[in-house]
C-alpha positions as CSV (number, residue, x, y, z in Angstrom):
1,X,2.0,171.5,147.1
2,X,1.3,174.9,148.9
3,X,-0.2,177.2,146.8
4,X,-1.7,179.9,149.3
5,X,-0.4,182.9,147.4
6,X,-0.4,181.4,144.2
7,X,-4.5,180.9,144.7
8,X,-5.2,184.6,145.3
9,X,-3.1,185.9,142.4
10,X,-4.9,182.8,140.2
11,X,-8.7,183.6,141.3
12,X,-8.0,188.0,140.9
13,X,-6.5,186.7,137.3
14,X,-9.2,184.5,136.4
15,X,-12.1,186.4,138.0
16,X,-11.3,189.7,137.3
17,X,-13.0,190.9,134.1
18,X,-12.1,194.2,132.1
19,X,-14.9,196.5,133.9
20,X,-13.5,195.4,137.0
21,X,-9.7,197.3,136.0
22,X,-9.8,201.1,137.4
23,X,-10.1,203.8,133.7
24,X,-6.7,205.2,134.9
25,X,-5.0,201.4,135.0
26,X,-7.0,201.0,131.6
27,X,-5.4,204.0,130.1
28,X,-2.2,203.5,131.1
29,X,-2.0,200.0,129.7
30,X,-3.1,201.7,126.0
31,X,-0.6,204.3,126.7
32,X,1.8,201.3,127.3
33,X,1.1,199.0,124.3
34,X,1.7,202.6,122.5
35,X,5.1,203.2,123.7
36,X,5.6,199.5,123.8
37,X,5.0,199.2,119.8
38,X,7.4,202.4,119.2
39,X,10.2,200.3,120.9
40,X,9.5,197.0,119.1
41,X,9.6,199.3,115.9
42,X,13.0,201.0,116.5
43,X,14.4,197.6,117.7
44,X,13.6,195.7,114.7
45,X,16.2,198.2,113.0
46,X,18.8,198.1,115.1
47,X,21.5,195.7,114.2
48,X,21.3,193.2,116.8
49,X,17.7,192.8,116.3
50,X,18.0,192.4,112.5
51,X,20.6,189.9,112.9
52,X,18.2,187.9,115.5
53,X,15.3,188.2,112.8
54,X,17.3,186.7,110.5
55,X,17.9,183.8,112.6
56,X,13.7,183.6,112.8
57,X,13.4,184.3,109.5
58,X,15.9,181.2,107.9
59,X,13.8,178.6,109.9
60,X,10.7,179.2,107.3
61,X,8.1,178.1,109.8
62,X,4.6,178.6,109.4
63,X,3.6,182.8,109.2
64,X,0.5,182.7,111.6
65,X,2.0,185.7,113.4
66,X,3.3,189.1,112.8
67,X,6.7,190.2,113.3
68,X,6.6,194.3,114.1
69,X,8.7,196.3,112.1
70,X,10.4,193.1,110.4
71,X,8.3,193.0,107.5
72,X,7.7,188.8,107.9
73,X,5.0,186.7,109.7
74,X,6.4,183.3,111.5
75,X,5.2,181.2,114.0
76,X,3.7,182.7,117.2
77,X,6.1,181.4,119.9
78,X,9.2,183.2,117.3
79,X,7.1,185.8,117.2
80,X,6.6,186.5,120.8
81,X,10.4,185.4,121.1
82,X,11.7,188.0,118.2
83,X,9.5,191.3,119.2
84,X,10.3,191.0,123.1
85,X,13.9,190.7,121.7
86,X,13.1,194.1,119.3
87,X,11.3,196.0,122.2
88,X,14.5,196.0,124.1
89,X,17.0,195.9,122.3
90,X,15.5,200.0,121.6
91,X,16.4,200.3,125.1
92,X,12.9,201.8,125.1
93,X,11.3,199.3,127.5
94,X,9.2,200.6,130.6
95,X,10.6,199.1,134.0
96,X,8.9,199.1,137.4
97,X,11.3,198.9,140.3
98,X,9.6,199.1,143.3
99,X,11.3,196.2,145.4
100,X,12.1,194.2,142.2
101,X,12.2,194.9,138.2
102,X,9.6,194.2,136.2
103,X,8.6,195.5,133.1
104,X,6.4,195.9,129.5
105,X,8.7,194.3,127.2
106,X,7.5,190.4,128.1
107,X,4.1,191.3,128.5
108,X,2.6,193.0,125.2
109,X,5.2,191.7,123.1
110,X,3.3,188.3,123.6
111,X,-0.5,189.7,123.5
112,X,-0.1,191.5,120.8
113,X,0.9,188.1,118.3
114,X,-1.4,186.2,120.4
115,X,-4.5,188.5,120.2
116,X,-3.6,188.5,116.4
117,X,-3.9,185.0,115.7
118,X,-6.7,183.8,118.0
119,X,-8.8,187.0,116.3
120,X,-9.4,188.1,119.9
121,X,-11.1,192.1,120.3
122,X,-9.0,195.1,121.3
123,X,-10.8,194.9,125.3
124,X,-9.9,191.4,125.4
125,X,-6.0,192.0,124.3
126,X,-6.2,195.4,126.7
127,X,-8.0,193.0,129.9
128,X,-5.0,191.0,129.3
129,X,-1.9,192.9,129.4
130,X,-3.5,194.6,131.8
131,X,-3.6,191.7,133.9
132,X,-0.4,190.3,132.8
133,X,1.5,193.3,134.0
134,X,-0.4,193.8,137.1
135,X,0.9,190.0,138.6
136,X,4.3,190.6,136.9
137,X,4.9,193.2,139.2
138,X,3.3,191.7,142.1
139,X,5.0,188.4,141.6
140,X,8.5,190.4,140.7
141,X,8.4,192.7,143.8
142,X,11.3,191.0,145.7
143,X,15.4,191.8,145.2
144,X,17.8,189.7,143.5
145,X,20.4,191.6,143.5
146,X,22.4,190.0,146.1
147,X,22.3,187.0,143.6
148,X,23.5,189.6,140.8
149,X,20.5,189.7,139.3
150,X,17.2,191.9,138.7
151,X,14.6,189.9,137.9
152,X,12.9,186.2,138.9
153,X,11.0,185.5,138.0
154,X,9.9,187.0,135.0
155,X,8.2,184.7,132.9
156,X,4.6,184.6,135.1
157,X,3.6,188.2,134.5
158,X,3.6,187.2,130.5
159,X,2.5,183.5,131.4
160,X,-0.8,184.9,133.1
161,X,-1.2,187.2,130.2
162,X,-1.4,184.6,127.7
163,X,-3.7,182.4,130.3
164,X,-6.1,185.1,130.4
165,X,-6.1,185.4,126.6
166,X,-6.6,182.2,125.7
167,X,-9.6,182.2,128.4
168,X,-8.5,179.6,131.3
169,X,-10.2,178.9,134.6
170,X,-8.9,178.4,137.7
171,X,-6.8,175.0,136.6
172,X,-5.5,176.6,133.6
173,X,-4.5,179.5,135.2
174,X,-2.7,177.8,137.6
175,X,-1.1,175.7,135.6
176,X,0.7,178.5,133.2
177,X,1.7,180.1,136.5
178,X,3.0,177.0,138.2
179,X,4.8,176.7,134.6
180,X,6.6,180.0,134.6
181,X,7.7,180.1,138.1
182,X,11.3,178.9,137.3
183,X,13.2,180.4,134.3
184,X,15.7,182.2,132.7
185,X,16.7,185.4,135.5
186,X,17.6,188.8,134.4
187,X,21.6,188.8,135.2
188,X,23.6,192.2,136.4
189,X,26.2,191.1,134.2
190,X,24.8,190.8,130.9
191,X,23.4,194.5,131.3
192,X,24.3,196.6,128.2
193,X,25.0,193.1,125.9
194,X,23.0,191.0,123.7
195,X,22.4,189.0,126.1
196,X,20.5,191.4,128.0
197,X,18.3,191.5,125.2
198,X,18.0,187.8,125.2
199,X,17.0,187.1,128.7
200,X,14.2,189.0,128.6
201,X,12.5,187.9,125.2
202,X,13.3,184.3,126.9
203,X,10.7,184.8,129.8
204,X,8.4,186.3,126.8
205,X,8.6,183.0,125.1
206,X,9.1,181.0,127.9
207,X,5.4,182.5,129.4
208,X,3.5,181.9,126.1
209,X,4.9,178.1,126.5
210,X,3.2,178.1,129.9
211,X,0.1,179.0,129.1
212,X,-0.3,176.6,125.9
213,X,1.3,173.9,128.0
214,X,-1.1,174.8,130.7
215,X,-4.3,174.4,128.4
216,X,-3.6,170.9,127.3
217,X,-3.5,170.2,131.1
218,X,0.6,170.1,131.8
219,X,1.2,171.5,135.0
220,X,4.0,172.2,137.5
221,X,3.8,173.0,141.5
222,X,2.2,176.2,141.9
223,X,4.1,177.0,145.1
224,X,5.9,180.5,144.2
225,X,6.2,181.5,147.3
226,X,8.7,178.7,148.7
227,X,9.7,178.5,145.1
228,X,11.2,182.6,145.8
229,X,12.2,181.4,149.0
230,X,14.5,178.9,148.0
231,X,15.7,181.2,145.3
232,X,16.0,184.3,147.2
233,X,17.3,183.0,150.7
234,X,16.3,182.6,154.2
235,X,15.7,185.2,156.7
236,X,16.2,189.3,155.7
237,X,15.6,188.3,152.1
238,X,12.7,186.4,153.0
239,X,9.5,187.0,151.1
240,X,6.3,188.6,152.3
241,X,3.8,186.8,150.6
242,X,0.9,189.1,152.5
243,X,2.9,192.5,150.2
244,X,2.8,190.2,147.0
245,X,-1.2,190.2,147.1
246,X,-2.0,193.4,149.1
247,X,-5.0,195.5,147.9
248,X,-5.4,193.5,144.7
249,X,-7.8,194.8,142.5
250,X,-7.7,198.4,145.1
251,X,-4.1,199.2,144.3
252,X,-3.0,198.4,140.7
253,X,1.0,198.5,140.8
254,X,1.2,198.4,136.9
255,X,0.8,201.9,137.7
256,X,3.9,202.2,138.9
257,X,5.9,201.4,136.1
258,X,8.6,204.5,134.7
259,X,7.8,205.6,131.6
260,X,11.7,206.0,129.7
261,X,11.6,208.6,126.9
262,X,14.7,208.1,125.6
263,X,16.5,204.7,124.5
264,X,19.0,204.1,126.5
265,X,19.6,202.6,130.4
266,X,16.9,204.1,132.3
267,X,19.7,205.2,134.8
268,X,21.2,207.8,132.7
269,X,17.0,209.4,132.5
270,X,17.3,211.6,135.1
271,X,20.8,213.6,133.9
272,X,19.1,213.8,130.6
273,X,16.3,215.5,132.1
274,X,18.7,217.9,134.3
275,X,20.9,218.8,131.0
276,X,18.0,219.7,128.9
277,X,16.2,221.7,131.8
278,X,19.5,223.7,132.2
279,X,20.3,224.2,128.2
280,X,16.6,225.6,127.9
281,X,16.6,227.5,131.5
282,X,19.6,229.2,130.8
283,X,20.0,229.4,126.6
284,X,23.0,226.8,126.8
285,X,25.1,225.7,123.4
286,X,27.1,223.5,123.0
287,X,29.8,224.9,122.4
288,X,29.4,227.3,124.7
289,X,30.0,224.6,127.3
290,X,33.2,223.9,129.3
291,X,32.6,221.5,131.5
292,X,29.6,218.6,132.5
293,X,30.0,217.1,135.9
294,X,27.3,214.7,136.9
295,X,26.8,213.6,140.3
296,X,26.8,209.6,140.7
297,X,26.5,207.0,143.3
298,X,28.5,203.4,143.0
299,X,26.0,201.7,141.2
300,X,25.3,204.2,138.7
301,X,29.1,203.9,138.1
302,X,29.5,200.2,137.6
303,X,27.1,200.3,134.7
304,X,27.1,203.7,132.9
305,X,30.2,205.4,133.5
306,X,31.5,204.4,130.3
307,X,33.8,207.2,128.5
308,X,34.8,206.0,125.5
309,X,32.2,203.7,124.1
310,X,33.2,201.1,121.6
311,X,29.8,199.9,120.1
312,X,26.2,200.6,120.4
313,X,25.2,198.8,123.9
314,X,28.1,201.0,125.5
315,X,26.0,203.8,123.9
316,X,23.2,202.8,125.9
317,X,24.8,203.0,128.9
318,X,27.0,205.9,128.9
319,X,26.9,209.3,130.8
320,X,29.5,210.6,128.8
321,X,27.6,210.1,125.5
322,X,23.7,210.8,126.3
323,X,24.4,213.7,128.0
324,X,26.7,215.1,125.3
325,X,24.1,214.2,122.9
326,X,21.2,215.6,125.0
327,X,23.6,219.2,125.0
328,X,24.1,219.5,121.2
329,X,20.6,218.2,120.3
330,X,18.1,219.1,122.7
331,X,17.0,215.7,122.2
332,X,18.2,211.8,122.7
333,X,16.9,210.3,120.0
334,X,17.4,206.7,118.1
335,X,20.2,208.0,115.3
336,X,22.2,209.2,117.9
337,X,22.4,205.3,119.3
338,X,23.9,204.4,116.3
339,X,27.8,203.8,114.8
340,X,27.5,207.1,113.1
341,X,27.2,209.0,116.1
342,X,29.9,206.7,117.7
343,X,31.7,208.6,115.2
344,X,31.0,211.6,114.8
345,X,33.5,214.4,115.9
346,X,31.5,216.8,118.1
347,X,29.8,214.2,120.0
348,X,33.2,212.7,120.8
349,X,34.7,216.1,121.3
350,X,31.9,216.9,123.9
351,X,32.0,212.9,125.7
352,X,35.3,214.2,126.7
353,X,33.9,217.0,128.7
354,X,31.2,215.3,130.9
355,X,32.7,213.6,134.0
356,X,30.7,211.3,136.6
357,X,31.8,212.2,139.9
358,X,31.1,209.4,142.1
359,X,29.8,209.8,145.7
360,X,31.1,206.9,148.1
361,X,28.5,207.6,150.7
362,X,25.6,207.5,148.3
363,X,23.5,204.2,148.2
364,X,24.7,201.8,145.6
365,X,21.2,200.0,145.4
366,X,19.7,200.7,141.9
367,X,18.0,203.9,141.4
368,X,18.0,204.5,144.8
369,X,20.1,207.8,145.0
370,X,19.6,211.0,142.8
371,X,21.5,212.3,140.1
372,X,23.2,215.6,140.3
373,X,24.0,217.6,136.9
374,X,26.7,220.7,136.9
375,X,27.2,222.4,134.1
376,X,30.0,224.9,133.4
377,X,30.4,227.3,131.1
378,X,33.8,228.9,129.0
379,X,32.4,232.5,130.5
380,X,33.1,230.8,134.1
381,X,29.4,230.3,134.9
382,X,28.3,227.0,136.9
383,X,24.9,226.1,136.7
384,X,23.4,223.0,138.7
385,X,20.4,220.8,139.6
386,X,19.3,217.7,141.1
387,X,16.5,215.1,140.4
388,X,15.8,212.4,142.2
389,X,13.1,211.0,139.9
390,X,13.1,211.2,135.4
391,X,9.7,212.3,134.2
392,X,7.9,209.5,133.6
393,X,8.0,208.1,136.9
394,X,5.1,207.8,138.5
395,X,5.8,210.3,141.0
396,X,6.6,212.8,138.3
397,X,4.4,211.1,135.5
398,X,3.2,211.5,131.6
399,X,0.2,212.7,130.7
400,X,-1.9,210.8,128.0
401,X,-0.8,213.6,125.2
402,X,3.0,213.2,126.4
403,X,2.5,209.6,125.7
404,X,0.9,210.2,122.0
405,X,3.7,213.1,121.6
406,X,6.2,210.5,122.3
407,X,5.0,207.7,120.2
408,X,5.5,210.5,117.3
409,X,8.8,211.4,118.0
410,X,10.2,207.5,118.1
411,X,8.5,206.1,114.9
412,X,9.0,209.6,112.8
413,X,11.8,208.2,110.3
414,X,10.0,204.7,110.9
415,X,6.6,204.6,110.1
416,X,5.2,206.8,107.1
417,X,2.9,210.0,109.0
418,X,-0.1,208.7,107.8
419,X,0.3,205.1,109.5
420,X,1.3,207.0,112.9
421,X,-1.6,208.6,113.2
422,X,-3.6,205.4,112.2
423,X,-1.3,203.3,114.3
424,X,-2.2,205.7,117.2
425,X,-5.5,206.2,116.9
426,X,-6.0,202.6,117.0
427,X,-4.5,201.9,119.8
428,X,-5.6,204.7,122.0
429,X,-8.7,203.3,121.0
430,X,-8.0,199.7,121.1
431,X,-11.1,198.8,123.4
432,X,-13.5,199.9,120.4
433,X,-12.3,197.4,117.8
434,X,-13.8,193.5,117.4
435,X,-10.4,192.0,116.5
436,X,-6.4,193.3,116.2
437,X,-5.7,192.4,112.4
438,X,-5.8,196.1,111.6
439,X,-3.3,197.4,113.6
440,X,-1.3,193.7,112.6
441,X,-1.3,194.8,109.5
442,X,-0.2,198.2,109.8
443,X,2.6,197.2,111.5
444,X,4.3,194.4,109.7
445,X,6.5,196.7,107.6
446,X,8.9,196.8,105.6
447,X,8.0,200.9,105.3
C-alpha cells in the first residue's frame, strides 16, 4: 500500500494540537461554524429540507443527537446526514476553490452532533473542524471537472474531523482516511437539484462512518494519492502530491475558503455585489431602471442563466432573479428564495429586464472570469462595473463584525433576538466552554 502522502496529512492531523492552529485560522473556523449554523437553520425550513427531515424523523431511532432547526434529536449518523443536507440546501454553504471545491457544509455539520454526544469542550470541537477543513482542502485541491464533477473526494476532510474528535492515533487516523478516500463525488449535473443537496450531506455521513469504522480497527488502503490518480487521469491531470502537503501547519488553506452572504449559487455573488454598489453609488430604484445587462462567461451561462425560473433551485441559480431582487430590496435575503417571490409581480416584471450577455472568449472554467454589471436607466443613463472577486473572498474578505452582522441578518425571522445573541456569543466564544450541550440546546428548535 503506498501511503507517502497519506502519512504526512495523518501525523499534521494527529499531532497537531489546538495551540499549534495560527489565532487568525482559529477565528475564522468560529466565524465559520457561525455562518455555518445560520445556513443549517434556514435550510431546515426550506421545503426540500423539511421533507428530508421527515424521512429522518419516521424511522424513530434513538435521539442521541440534535437536529438544528428541526426541532427532533435522532441518531448521530441521521444527524450528521440531515444538517449537512439543511446547510446546503440554504444555498448558504462556504466553498473554497482554489484548484478543487471544498467546502464547510461536510465538515461542522458532523462536529457539531458529534461534539454533542461525546460531551467533548468547545476547543476540542473548534481543534477539530479546524483540522477537518484544513485536509479537506488540501486533499480536494485537484479538478474534476473534466469528469463533470467538482469534488472527490469529499468525504476525508469530514472523515479526519470526526478522527480527531473521537481522539485517534496514527492507526485510527489512518484508517478513517483510508475509509473516505472513495465516495459519493459532487456531479456538475445535479447543480441547482436535490440532488445537489444530497451528495454533499452523503460525504458528511459517509466521513462520520469512516472514523467510527476506523476506531474499531476497519481499515481500507490509505493510498490517496494513486487512489486520485486513477480517478483523475494520467498525465496533465496528474496529481502533485508535493502541493497537497506544502507548508502544512505554515500555510492554513481553510483560509481560503469564500465567505457567500447570500443563498444562492455563489456564481451569481459577485453581480449582486456590483447591483447593490451601483443602486447605493448612484440612488437607483427600481423602477427607475430600464435595463440590467450582466457580463458572463460560458460557464456562468450553463448554470445560472435561467430567465424564467420554475421552482426554488432555479431561484438559486438565476441571474435574472437575484439581481432583480438585489435592485428592489437592497438585499438578497431567504424569503425572496421562496414560491412567493417566484410569484410575485414586480420581481417577475424586473427578471424580464436583466439579460446575461455571454462572452465567447472569456474562460469557461468555474469562477475563473469576472462578472461585469450594466445598468441602464429610463432617463438614458448607463452606469457599469466590474468585479472579479464577491466580498467574502479571501482576497476581498469579512471582518469578524461582518461575520456576526451576517449571522443576524440570516436567523432574524428564525431564531427569537434573545437566542441570537446567546447563540452568537457562544460560539464566538466556543473555546471558553467545557462541553457543547448549551448551544445544542439552543438550537434544536421548533422557535
Amino acid at each position: 500500500m503506498k501511503s507517502g502522502v497519506t502519512k504526512r496529512l495523518v501525523e499534521f492531523a494527529v499531532e497537531t494540537k489546538y495551540e499549534d492552529i495560527p489565532e487568525d485560522a482559529l477565528q475564522f473556523s468560529k466565524c465559520l461554524i457561525l455562518k455555518t449554523i445560520a445556513g443549517t437553520l434556514a435550510g431546515s425550513l426550506k421545503p426540500s429540507g423539511k421533507k428530508m427531515a421527515k424521512i429522518i424523523y419516521d424511522q424513530n431511532n434513538q435521539k442521541s443527537s440534535t437536529v438544528v432547526g428541526a426541532g427532533f434529536k435522532t441518531s448521530l449518523w441521521e444527524a450528521v446526514l440531515l444538517n449537512s443536507y439543511f446547510s446546503h440546501a440554504s444555498e448558504l454553504e462556504d466553498d473554497r476553490f482554489e484548484g478543487g471545491v471544498s467546502w464547510d457544509i461536510t465538515v461542522i455539520p458532523l462536529a457539531i452532533p458529534l461534539a454533542e454526544k461525546l460531551g467533548l469542550s468547545g476547543k476540542t470541537l473548534l481543534e477539530a473542524v479546524a483540522m477537518g477543513l484544513e485536509i479537506h482542502a488540501r486533499t480536494s485541491y485537484f479538478s474534476a471537472q473534466h469528469l463533470g464533477q467538482f469534488l472527490v473526494p469529499g468525504a476525508v476532510g469530514p472523515a479526519v474531523a470526526a478522527a480527531k474528535a473521537l481522539g485517534l492515533g496514527y492507526e485510527g487516523m489512518t484508517g478513517a482516511l483510508s475509509l473516505a478516500i472513495s465516495g459519493v463525488p459532487l456531479s456538475v449535473v445535479n447543480l441547482g437539484t436535490d440532488g445537489h443537496f444530497l451528495e454533499s450531506s452523503l460525504m458528511a455521513l459517509h466521513g462520520i462512518i469512516a472514523a467510527e469504522m476506523a476506531k474499531v480497527g476497519l481499515k481500507g488502503n490509505p493510498d490517496l494519492a494513486g487512489y486520485l490518480n486513477e480517478y483523475l487521469g494520467k498525465g496533465p491531470k496528474q496529481i502533485d502530491t508535493d502541493l497537497m502537503a506544502k507548508d502544512l501547519k505554515k500555510h492554513w488553506m481553510l483560509r481560503e475558503i469564500t465567505v457567500k452572504k447570500y443563498p444562492c449559487c455563489i456564481m451569481l455573488h459577485r453581480a449582486i455585489d456590483l447591483v447593490l454598489e451601483l443602486k447605493k453609488e448612484h440612488n437607483l430604484s427600481w423602477d427607475g431602471v430600464e435595463n440590467i445587462v450582466v457580463d458572463i462567461s460560458p460557464g456562468d451561462q450553463q448554470l445560472c442563466d435561467r430567465p424564467t425560473p420554475k421552482d426554488e433551485n432555479d431561484l438559486q441559480f438565476s441571474y435574472q432573479h437575484v439581481l432583480s431582487v438585489a435592485l428592489l430590496d437592497g438585499y438578497v435575503n431567504l424569503s425572496r428564495i421562496s414560491l412567493e417571490a417566484l410569484q410575485n409581480k414586480n420581481i417577475a416584471k424586473l427578471r424580464a429586464k436583466v439579460k446575461c450577455n455571454v462572452k465567447p472568449e472569456w474562460s469557461s472554467d468555474f469562477l475563473d472570469a469576472a462578472n461585469r454589471v450594466h445598468i441602464k436607466t429610463k432617463d438614458g443613463k448607463t452606469f457599469s462595473k466590474e468585479r472579479r472577486y464577491t466580498h467574502g473572498h479571501f482576497k476581498d474578505p469579512l471582518t469578524v463584525s461582518e461575520f456576526e452582522e451576517l449571522y443576524v441578518k440570516l436567523t432574524t425571522n428564525i431564531l427569537p433576538d434573545d437566542k441570537i445573541a446567546k447563540t452568537r456569543d457562544l460560539v464566538m466564544n466556543i473555546e471558553k466552554l467545557k462541553d457543547i450541550s448549551e448551544l445544542a440546546d439552543l438550537l434544536i428548535g421548533p422557535f
